[in-house]
C-alpha positions as CSV (number, residue, x, y, z in Angstrom):
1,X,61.5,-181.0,139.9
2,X,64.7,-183.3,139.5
3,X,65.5,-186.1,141.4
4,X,67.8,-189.8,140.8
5,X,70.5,-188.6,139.8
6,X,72.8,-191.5,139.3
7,X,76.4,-191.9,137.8
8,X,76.1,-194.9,135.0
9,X,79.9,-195.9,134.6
10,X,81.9,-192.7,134.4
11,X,80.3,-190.6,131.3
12,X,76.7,-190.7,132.2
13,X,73.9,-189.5,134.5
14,X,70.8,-190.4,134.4
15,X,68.0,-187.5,135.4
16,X,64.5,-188.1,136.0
17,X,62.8,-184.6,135.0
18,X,59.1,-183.9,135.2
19,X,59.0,-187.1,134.4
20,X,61.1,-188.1,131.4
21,X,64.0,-189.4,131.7
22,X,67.1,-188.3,130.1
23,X,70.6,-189.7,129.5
24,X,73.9,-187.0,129.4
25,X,76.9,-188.2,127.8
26,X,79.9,-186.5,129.2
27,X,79.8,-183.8,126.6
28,X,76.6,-182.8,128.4
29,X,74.3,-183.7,125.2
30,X,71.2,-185.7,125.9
31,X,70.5,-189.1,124.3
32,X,67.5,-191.1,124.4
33,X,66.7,-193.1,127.2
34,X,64.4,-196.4,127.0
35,X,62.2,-197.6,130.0
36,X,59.2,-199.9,129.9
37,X,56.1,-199.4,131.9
38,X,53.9,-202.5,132.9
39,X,50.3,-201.9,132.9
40,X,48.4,-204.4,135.0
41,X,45.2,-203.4,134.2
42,X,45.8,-203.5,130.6
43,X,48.1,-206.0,130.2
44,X,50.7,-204.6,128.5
45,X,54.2,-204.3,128.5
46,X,55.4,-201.2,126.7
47,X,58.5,-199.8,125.7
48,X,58.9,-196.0,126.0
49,X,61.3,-193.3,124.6
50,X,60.7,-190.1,126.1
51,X,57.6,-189.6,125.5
52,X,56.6,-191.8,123.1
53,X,55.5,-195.8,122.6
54,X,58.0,-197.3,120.8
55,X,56.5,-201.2,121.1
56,X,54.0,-202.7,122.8
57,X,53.4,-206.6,123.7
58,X,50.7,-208.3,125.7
59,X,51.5,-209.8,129.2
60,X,50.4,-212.0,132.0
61,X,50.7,-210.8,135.4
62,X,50.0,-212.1,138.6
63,X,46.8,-214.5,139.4
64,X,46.0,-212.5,142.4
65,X,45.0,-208.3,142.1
66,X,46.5,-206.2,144.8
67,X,49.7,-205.0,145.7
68,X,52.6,-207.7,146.9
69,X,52.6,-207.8,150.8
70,X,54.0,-211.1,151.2
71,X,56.2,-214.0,149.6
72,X,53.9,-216.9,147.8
73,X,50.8,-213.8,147.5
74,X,50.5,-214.2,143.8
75,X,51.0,-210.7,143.2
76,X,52.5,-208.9,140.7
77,X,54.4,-206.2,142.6
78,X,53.7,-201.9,141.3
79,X,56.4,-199.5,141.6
80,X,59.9,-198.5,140.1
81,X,62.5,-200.8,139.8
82,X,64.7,-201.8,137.7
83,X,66.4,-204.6,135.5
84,X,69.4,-206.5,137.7
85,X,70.5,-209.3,135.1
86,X,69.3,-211.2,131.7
87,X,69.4,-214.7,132.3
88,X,69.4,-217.8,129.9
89,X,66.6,-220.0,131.5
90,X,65.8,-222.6,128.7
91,X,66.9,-225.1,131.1
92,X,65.0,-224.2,133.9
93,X,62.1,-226.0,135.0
94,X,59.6,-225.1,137.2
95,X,57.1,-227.1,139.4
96,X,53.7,-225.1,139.5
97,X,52.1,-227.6,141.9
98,X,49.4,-228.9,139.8
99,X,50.4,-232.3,140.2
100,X,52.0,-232.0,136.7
101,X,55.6,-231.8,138.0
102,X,58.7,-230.1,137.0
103,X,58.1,-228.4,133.7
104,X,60.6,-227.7,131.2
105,X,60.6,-224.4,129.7
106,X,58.5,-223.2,131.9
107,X,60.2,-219.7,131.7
108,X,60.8,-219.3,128.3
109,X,64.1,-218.5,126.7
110,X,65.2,-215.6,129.0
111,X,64.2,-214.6,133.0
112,X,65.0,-210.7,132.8
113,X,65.9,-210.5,136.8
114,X,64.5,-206.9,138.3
115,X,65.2,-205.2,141.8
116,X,61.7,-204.9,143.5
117,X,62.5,-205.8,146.8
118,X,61.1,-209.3,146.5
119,X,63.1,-212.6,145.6
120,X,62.6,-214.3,142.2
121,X,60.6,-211.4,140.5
122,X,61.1,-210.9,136.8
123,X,59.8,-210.4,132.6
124,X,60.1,-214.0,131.2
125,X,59.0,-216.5,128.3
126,X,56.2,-219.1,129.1
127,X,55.2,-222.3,128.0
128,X,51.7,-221.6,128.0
129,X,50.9,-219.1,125.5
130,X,47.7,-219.3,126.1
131,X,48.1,-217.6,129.4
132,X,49.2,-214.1,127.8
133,X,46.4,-211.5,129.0
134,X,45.5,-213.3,131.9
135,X,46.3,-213.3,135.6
136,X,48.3,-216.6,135.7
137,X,51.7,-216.2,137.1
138,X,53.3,-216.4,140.3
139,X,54.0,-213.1,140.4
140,X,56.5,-212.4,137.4
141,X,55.4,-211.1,134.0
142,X,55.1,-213.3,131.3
143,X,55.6,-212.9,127.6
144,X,55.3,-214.9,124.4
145,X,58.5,-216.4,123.7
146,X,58.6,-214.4,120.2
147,X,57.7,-211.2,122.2
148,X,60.4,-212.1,125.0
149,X,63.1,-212.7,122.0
150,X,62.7,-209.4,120.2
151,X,62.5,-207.2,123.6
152,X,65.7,-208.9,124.7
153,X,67.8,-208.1,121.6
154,X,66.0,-205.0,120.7
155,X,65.3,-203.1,124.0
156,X,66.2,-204.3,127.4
157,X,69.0,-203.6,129.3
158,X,70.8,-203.6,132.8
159,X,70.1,-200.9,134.7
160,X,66.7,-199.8,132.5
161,X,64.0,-198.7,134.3
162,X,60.3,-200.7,134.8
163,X,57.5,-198.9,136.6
164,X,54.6,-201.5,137.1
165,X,51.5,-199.7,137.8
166,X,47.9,-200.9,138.9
């Protein structure tokens, strides 16, 4: 069964077959496509080439369990999406409304932006490391900084495809 079929720029389309996903150049020769898959259950961020693992990295997800049903739920959304931007967000602070206040690098070097149907929703840094393998966020997944580094420059992106699954 084939289905998303999409035209990336003007030499490639992207097919989703049985499963694996495969990039055609416009010679019609396959190349190999990357994707990540979020496990909440385990948490784990991994990045995939066809069919195999190429790296793994441990994540925080979410402090509530469940599916997203509503802004401010605490839930890590599932499904397929995919990455929108990369954003430099050393600057950014964040106030977490534990009487603590704006915190500065509260998201890390990068916020990788992805399209899930909810505002604000994305793979980022943290400045609690302590927090990786736990449900702690607001929604988003976190990474180590390290971790959030090497996936940025090694793996990620626009346009790659995330499937988050319970």
């Amino acid at each position: 069964m084939m289905s998303n079929i999409r035209l990336i720029g003007k030499i490639a389309v992207l097919l989703t077959f049985c499963g694996y996903m495969i990039f055609y150049n416009s010679l019609g020769k396959s190349c190999a496509a990357q994707y990540l898959i979020i496990d909440k259950s385990e948490f784990t961020l991994q990045v995939w080439e066809q069919n195999a693992i190429l790296r793994e990295y441990p994540i925080a997800i979410g402090k509530n369990s469940g599916e997203k049903t509503c802004v401010g739920d605490m839930k890590t959304p599932t499904g397929n999406f995919s990455v929108d931007e990369i954003l430099d967000s050393r600057t950014w602070t964040h106030d977490f409304k534990d009487g603590k206040g704006e915190i500065e690098g509260a998201y890390g070097p990068y916020f990788i932006s992805l399209v899930t149907g909810w505002e604000g929703i994305g793979i980022h840094g943290t400045h609690l490391p302590e927090s990786i393998g736990t449900r702690s966020s607001e929604g988003c997944i976190r990474m180590g900084n390290d971790d959030l580094l090497e996936l940025k420059t090694e793996y990620i992106y626009v346009g790659m495809t995330v499937l988050i699954k319970e």
